[in-house]
C-alpha positions as CSV (number, residue, x, y, z in Angstrom):
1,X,16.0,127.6,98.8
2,X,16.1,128.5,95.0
3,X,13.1,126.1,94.4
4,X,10.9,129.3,93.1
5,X,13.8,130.8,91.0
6,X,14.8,127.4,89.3
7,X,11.1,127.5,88.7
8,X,10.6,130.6,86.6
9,X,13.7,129.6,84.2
10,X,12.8,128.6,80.7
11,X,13.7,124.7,81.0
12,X,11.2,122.5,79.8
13,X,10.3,119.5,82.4
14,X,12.7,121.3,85.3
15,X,11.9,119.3,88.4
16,X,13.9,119.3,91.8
17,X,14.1,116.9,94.1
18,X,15.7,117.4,97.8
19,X,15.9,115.4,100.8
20,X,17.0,115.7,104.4
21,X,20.4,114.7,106.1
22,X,18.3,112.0,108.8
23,X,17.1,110.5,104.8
24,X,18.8,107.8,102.3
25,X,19.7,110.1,99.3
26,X,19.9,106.8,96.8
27,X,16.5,105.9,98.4
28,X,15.3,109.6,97.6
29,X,16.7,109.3,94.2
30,X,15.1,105.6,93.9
31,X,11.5,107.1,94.8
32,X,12.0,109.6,92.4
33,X,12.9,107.5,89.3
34,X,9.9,105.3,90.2
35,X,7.4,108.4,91.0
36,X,7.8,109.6,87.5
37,X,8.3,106.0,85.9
38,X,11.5,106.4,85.0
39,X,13.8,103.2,84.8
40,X,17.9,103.6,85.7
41,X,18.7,102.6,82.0
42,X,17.1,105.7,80.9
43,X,19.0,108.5,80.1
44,X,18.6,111.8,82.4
45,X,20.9,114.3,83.3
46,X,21.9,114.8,86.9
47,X,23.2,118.1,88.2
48,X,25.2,117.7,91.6
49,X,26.9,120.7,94.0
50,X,30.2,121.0,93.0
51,X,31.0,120.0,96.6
52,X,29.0,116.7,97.0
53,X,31.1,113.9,98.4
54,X,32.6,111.9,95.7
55,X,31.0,108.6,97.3
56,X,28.0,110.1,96.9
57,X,28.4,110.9,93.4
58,X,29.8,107.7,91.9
59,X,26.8,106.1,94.3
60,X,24.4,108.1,92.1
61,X,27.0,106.7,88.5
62,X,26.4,103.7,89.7
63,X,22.3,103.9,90.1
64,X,22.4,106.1,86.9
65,X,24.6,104.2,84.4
66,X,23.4,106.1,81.6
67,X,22.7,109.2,82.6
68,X,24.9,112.4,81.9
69,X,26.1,113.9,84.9
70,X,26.6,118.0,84.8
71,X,27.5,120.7,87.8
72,X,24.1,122.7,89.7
73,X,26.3,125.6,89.3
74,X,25.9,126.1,85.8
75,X,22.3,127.3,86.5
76,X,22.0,128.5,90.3
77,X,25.2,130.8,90.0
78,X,23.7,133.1,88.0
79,X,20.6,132.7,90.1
80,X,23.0,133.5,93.3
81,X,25.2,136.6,91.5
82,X,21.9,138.1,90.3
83,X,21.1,140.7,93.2
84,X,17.7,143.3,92.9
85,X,18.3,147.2,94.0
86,X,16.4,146.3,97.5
87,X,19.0,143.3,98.2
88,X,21.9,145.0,97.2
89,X,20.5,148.1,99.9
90,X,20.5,145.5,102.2
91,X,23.6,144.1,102.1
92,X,25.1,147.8,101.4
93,X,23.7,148.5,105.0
94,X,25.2,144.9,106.5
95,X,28.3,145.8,105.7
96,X,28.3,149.3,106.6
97,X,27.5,148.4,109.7
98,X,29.7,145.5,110.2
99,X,32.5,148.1,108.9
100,X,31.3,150.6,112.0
101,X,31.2,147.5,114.5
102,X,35.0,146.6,113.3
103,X,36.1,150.2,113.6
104,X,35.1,150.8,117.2
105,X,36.0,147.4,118.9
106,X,39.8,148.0,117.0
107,X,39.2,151.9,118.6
108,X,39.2,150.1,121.9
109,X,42.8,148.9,121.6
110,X,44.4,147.4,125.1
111,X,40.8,147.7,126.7
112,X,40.3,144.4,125.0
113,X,43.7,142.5,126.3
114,X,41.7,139.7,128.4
115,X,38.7,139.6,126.9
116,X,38.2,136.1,126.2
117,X,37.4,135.3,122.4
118,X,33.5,134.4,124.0
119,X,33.7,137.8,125.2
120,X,34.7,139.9,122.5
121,X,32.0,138.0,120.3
122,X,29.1,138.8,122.9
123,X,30.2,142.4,122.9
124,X,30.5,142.6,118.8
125,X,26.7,141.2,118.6
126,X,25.7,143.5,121.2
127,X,27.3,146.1,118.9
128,X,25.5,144.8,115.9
129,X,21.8,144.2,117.5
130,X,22.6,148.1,118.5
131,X,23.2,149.1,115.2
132,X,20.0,147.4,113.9
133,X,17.8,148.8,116.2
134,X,18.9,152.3,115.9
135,X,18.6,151.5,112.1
136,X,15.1,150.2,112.7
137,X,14.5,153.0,114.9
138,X,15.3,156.2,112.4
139,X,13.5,154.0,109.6
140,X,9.9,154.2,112.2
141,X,10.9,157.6,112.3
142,X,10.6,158.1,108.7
143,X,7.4,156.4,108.3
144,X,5.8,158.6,111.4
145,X,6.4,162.2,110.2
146,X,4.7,165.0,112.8
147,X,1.9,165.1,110.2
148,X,1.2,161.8,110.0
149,X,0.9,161.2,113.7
150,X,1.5,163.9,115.8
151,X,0.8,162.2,118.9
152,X,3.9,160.2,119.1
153,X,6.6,163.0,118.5
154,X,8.5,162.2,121.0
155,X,9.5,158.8,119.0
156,X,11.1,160.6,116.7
157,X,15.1,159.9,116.6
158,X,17.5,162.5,114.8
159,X,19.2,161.1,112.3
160,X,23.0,161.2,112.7
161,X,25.0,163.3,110.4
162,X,28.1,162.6,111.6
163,X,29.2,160.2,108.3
């Protein structure tokens, strides 16, 4: 996922490596060290999640004797806290939304007793989808002013004032 942004950071020789959950990650690492003729003596420095299995990582001490072992999250959190004006829009939207969707099911007070817990989640993401495509709807409306195509103004939504 942060192939790309790990990519445009100023380390000389950055290379990443991932493998799947059905694959042998000591064989993964294995293939690696041999791709790039590497032997386990040599040093490297390995950075693991800060959550990886401690079997896992003493597996990988144990192929990599002499390597120096560090955290990923010295360089992908500032690669995760980093947010451009269109993402933080976004999620300025998501939770508006999920703040409106929160307001009217608690609005709805006893009308909920008995609503199973598969219930109450089918009606909250028919809430949500709802408030995404009116969202989606007033943002067509935008792009589709009466002077830009008059034919469909009847599409047109009114935008709600109300907040």
């Amino acid at each position: 996922m942060y192939e790309a942004q790990l990519a445009a950071l100023p380390i000389a020789d950055l290379q990443l490596h991932c493998w799947t959950d059905e694959e042998d990650p000591l064989e993964s690492v294995d293939r690696v060290l041999s791709s790039y003729s590497l032997e386990k003596s040599d040093e490297a420095t390995v950075l693991v999640d800060d959550r990886m299995w401690a079997t896992f990582t003493q597996d990988l001490r144990s192929l990599l004797p002499d390597a120096t072992f560090g955290l990923a999250s010295t360089v992908l959190e500032p690669l995760r806290i980093r947010k451009e004006d269109v993402e933080l829009a976004a999620l300025r939207r998501a939770g508006d939304l999920a703040d409106r969707v929160a307001l009217a099911i608690r609005e709805r007070g006893d009308e909920l007793i008995g609503m199973t817990e598969s219930e109450l989640a089918s009606e909250i993401d028919r809430l949500l989808a709802a408030g995404r495509r009116r969202r989606a709807s007033l943002r067509d409306d935008r792009r589709c002013r009466p002077e830009r195509c008059p034919s469909a103004p009847s599409q047109r939504v009114a935008p709600d004032h109300s907040r």
